[in-house]
N, C-alpha and C positions, 0 to 999 in steps of 0.2 A: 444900481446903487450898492455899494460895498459899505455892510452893516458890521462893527464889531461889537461884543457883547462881552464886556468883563466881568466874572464872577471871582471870588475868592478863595474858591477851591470846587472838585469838578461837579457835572452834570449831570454828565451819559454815565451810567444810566438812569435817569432820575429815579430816586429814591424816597426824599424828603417830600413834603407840600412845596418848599421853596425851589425844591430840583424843580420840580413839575411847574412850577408857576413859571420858571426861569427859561425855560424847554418850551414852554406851551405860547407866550406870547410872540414869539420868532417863528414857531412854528410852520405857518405858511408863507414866511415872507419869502424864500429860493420859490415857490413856485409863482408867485406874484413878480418877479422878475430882479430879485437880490442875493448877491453873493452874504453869508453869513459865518463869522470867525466867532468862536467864542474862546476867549484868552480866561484859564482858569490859573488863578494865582499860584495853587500849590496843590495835593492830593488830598486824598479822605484816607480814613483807616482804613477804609475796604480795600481802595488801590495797594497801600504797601501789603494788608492779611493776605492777598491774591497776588501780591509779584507781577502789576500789569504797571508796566514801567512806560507804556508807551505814552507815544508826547503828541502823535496825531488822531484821533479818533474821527473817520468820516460818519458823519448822521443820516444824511440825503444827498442827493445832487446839491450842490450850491451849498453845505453848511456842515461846517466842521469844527471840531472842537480841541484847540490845541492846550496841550496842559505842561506848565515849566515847574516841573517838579524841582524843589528846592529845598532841603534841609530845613534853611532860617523860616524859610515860610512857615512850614508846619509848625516849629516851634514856636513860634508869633504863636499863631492862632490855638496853642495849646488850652490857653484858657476859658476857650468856646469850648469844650471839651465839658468844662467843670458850671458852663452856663453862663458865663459872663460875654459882653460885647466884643465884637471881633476888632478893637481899637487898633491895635496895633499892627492889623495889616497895611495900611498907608505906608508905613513906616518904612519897612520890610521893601514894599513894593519900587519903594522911591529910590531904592539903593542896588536890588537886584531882581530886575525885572524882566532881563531873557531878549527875546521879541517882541516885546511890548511895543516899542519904539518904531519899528518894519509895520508892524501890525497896524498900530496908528497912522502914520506915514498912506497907507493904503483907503484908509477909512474915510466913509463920507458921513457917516452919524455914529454914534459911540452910546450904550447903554452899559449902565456903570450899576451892577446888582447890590444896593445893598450901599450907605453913606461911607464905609470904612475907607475905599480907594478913591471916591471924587475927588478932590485934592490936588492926589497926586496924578489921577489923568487927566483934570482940567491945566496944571503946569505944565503937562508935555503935548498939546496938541490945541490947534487953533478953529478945529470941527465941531459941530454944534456935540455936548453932548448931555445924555440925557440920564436923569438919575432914576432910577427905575426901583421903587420902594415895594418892597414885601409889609411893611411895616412901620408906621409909629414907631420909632425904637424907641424912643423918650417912656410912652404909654407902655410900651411890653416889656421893659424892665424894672418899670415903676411898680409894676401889676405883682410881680414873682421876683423881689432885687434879690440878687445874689447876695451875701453874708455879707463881702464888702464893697457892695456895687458904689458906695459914697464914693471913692476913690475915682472913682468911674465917671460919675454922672456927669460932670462939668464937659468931660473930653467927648462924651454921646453925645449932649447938646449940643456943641461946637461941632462937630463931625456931621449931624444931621442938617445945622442950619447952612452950612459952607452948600450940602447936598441940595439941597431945597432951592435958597437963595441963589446960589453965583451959578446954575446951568440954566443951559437953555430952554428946560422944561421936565418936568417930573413925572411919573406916571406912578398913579396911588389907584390902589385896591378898590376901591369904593369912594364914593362921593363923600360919606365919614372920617376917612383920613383926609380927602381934601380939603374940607372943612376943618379939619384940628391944625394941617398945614396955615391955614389963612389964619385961624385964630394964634399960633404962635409966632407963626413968622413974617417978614417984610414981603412978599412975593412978587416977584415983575412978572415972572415968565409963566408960558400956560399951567396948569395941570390938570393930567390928562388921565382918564377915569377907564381902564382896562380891569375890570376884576377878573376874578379870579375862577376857574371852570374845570370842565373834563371836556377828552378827547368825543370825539363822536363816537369812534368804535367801542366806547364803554357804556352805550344809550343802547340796551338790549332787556326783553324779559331776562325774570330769573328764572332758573331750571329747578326747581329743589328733588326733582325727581331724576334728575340727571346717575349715571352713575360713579361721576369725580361727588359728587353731590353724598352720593348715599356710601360712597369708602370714607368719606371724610366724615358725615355723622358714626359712622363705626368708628374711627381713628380716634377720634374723641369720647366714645361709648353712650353718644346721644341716641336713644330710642325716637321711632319714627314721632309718637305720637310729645314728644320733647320742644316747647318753642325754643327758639336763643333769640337774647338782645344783644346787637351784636353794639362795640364800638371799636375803631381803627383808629390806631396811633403811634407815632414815631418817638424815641427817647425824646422830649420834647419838655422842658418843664411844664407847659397849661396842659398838658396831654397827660402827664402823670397826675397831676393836681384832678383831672377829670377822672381817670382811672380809680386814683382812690375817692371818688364820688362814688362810682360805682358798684364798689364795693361794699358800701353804707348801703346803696339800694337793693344789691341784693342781699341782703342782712337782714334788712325790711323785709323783701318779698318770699325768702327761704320756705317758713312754714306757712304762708300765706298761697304760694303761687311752687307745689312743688314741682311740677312740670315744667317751670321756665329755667330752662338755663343760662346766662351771660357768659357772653365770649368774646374774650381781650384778645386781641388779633394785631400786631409789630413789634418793634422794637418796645417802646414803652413798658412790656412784658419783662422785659431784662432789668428794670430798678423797680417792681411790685411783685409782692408774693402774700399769697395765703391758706390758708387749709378751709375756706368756705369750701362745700361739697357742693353748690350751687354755682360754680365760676371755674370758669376752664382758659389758662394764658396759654397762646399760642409760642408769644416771643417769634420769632421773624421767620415768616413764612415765604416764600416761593411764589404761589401762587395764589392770589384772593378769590379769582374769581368763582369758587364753589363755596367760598364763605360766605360772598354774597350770597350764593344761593340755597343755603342751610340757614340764612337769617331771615325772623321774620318781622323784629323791630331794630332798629337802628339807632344807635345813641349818641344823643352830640352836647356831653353834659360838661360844656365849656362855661368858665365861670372868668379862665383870667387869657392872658394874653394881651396881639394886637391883629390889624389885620382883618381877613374872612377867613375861613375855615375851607380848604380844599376837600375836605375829605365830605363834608355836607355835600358837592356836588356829587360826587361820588357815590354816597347813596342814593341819591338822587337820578341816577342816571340809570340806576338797577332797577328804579320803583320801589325802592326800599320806603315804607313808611317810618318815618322821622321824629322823634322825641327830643328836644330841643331848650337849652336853657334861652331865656332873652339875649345875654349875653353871645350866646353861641352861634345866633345869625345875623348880627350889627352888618350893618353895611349890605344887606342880603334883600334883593325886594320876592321879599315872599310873605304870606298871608297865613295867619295864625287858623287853624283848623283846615283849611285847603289845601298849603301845599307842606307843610308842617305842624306837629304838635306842640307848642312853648310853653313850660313851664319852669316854676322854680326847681331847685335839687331836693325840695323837701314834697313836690307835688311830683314827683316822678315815677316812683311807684304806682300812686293812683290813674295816674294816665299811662303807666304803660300796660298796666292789668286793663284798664278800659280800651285798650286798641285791640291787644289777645282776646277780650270776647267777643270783637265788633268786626266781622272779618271785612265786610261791607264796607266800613271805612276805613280801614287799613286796604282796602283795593283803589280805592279811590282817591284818597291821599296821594299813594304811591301813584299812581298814574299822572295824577294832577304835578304832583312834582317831577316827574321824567321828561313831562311836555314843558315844563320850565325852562326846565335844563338845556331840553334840545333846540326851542324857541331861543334864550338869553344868552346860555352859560356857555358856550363849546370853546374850545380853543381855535378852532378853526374860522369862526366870526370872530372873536375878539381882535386875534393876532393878525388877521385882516382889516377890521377897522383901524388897530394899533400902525399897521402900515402904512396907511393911507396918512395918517395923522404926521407919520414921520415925515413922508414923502415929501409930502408938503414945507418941511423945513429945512430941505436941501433943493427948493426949485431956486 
């Protein structure tokens, strides 16, 4: 079965929650027995900052990721830049498209990332294709609208229902979008419930004694006997809306709790700044995994948005114990004291000093939720149930 995967701009190397989501559900399908293309509309800043111009990038055996870099594209998509919806890709696409067309022509199912390009690949190809949602967009622009998203919103909603409605089948985060799907829209065709996970190889203890572990608490001038709450986040508008949460908490916790440190760790770090002495910003780091393991609470103080939260799994797969607004695991089946802490952004504080004296349930949390992870969440079972599902709509 020859799968192709269109995204909007590229993948490799996943970067984003969305890179990873988009990366992670195809995942196994070359070793399940399918050829996989992924047609990336245009580049990212990164490709032009780095001068990697190339147009084929192999992934694995069987799956590779071709990219038609294109002026107009990127200039389309400028406005994603400044946070508004990627509308105007369709547009773009419909006029200058590359190998789109070869690519299709080959293809026996078509996953279309994201409602911008449906449209325009369901007029050029007669294969089932399948709309493959990150997101409510309607709900995660509604949540944080850009200055002048009015202008906007009419051409989201048409873009999303065209997505929804006229393919062959959708695949949504959580049984929560599919539910918001049904309540807004006419729906004939399945939808199909793949959320959102980590790789297996990131379901390990953490080290904190390691010695990448103990150069990085010096890098940052944390003392051993120093906790950090850690949270991880990409330029993201709910991600920065979360960061400056965090920043209130450690305001609260300063003279209360002065041994805790908080440590903003991606992108996110690049539009927040402050002179707390309690809060150390990474801005875009290289390598997490000794973050992980200099962290001893993990913060997921999501308030707006759409979707699940990738990065929840992800501490989750460390054993990181987990402090969690409601908000911040919708769509998520996990259980309040077990495999997470939930509170409001005004009870945060109090529960994350109640985790630092309770080592006992901060071990146990954390374990509780690692076995989640590696039971529910993995990319490697989804992207495999996900296969199956397709498979079945090219017999």
């Amino acid at each position: 079965m020859n799968i192709l995967q269109v995204s909007p701009y590229v993948v490799e190397p996943p970067n984003t929650g969305g890179d990873h989501r988009s990366h992670g559900i195809v995942k196994e399908f070359p070793r399940l027995g399918a050829e996989v293309v992924r047609y990336c509309q245009g580049g990212s800043p990164e490709t032009y900052r780095d001068l990697d111009f190339r147009r084929e990038i192999p992934i694995a055996s069987g799956y590779v990721e071709h990219r038609h870099l294109f002026p107009l594209h990127d200039l389309a998509m400028a406005p994603v830049l400044l946070g508004y919806p990627n509308i105007f890709a369709g547009s773009t696409l419909r006029y200058w498209s590359g190998p789109l067309d070869r690519l299709l022509s080959d293809a026996d199912i078509v996953l279309v990332r994201g409602p911008w390009q449906v449209k325009t690949v369901l007029d050029r190809t007669d294969v089932p294709v399948v709309y493959s949602s990150h997101n409510v967009e309607m709900e995660r622009f509604e949540n944080i609208p850009p200055r002048f998203y009015r202008l906007f919103r009419k051409r989201v909603r048409r873009q999303e229902r065209i997505a929804v409605e006229e393919t062959a089948a959708t695949i949504c985060t959580s049984e929560r979008d599919a539910q918001i799907y049904r309540d807004r829209f006419d729906i004939t065709s399945p939808l199909i419930v793949a959320p959102n996970g980590t790789s297996k190889e990131n379901i390990r203890d953490r080290t904190p004694n390691s010695q990448a572990a103990r150069s990085l608490r010096e890098t940052y001038g944390l003392e051993t006997e120093t906790a950090v709450a850690m949270f991880v986040g990409s330029d993201y508008g709910p991600n920065v809306h979360a960061a400056e949460h965090i920043l209130d908490i450690a305001a609260e916790l300063q003279n209360r709790r002065p041994n805790l440190e908080f440590l903003i760790v991606g992108t996110v770090g690049n539009v927040i700044d402050t002179t707390q002495s309690n809060v150390t910003i990474t801005g875009f780091v290289d390598e997490f995994e000794a973050h992980f393991d200099i962290a001893d609470v993990a913060l997921n103080p999501m308030t707006t948005g759409a979707g699940t939260n990738i990065k929840l799994f992800d501490y989750f797969a460390r054993g990181l114990p987990v402090v969690s607004t409601p908000f911040g695991v919708r769509g998520i089946d996990v259980e309040d004291g077990i495999h997470v802490n939930i509170a409001t952004i005004e009870e945060f504080g109090e529960v994350i000093s109640g985790l630092l004296d309770n080592t006992e349930h901060r071990h146990n949390i954390g374990a509780a939720a690692k076995k989640l992870v590696s039971d529910k969440y993995t990319w490697e079972e989804i992207s495999t149930q996900l296969f199956s599902r397709l498979r079945s709509m090219c017999v």
